[in-house]
Backbone bond lengths (Angstrom), bond angles and torsions (degrees), N, CA, C in turn:
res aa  C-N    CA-C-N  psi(-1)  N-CA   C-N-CA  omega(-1)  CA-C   N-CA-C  phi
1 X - - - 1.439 - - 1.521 109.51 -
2 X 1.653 124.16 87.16 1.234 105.34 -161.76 1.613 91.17 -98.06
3 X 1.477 114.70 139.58 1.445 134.32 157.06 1.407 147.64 -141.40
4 X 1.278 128.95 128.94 1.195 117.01 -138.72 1.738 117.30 -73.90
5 X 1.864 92.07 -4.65 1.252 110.78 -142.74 1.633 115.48 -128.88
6 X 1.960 91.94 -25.03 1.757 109.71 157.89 1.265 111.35 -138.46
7 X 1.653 101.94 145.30 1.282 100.21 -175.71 1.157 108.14 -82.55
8 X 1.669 127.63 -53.52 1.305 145.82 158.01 1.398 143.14 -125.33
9 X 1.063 112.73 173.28 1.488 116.29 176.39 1.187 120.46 -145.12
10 X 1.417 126.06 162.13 1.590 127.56 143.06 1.237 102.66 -162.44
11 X 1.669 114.22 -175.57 1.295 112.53 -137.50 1.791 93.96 -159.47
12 X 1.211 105.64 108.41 2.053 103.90 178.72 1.849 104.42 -91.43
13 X 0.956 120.58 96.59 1.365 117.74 153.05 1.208 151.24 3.82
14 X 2.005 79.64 -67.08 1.694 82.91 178.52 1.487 120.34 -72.82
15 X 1.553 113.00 -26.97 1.669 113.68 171.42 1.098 110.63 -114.21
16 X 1.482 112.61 33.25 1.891 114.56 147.99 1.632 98.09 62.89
17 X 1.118 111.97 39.58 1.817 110.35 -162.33 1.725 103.03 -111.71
18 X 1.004 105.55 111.45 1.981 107.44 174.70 1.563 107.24 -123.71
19 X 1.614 90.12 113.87 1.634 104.52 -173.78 2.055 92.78 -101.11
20 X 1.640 100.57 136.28 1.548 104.41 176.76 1.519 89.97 -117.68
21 X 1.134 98.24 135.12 1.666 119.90 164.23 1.801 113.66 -98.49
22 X 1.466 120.28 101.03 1.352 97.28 -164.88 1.464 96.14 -100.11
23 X 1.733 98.77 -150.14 1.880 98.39 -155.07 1.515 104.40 -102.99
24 X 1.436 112.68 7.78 1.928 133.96 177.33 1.756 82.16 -84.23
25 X 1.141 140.97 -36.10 1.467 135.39 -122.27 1.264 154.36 54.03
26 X 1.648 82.57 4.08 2.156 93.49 163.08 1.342 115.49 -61.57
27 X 0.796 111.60 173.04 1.718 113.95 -175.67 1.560 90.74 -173.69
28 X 1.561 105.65 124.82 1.215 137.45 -178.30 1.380 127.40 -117.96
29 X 1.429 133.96 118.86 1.597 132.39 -177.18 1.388 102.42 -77.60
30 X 1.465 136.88 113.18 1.693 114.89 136.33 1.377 126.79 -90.86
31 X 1.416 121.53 141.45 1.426 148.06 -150.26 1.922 94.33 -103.42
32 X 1.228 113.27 133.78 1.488 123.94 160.08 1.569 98.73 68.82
33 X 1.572 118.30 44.70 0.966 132.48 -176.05 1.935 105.28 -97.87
34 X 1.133 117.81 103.04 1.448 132.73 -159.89 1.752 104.38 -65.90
35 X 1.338 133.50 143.53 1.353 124.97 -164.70 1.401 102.61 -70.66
36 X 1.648 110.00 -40.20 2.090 105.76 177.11 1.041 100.52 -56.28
37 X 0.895 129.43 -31.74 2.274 119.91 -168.11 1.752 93.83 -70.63
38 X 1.354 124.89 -49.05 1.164 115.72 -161.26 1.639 113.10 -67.17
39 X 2.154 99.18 -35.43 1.566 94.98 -179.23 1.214 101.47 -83.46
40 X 0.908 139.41 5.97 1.845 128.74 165.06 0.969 104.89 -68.05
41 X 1.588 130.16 -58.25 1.638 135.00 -169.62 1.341 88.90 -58.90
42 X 1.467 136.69 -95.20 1.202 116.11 171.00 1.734 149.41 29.69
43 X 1.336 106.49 -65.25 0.894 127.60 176.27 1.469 125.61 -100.89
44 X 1.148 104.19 -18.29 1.709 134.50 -176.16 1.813 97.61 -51.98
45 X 1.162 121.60 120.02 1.036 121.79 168.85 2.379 125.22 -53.49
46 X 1.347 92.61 -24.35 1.411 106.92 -150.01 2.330 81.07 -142.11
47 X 1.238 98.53 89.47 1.451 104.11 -173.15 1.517 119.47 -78.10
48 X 1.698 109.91 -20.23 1.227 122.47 -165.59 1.961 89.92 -90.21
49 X 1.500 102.16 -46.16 1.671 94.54 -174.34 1.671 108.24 -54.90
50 X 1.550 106.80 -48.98 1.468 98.26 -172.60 1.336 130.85 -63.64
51 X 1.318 125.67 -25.14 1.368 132.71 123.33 1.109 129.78 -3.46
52 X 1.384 114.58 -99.06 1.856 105.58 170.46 1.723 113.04 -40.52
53 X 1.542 122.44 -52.10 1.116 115.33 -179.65 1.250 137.50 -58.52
54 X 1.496 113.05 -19.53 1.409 120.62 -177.62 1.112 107.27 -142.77
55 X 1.488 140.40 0.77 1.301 138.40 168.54 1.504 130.92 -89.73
56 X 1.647 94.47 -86.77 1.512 126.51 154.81 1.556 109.57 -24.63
57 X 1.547 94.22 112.19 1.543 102.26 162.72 1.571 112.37 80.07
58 X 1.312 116.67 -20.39 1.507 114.48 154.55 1.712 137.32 -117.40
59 X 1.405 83.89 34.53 1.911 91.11 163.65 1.891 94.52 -155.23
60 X 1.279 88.55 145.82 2.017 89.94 169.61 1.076 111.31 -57.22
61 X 1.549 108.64 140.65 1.413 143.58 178.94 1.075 119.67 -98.15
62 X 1.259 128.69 145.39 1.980 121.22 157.64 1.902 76.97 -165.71
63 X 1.891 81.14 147.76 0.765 112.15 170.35 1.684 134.78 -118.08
64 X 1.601 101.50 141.21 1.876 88.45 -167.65 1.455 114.57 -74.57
65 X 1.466 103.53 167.91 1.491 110.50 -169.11 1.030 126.65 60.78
């Protein structure tokens, strides 16, 4: 998954939970994160754009540490 912008991800189901690990090393949980949103990113050619476009800023955030 090369990105300039995340390093990684994954995504638990059962609490709709998608934690991004980016390439600063923050790593952020979003909450009520729907399973199509996650296989879109997924599949998303450009992971950091789909992010801002469909992530960022429209589901709750917290961040670790």
């Amino acid at each position: 998954m090369p990105s300039s912008v995340i390093r990684s991800f994954e995504y638990d189901p059962v609490s709709r939970r998608l934690a991004i690990q980016f390439v600063s090393g923050r790593r952020y949980h979003y909450d009520g994160v729907p399973e199509a949103v996650f296989d879109a990113m997924r599949r998303a050619p450009s992971k950091g754009r789909y992010f801002n476009k469909r992530i960022r800023d429209r589901f709750p955030a917290t961040r670790d540490g």
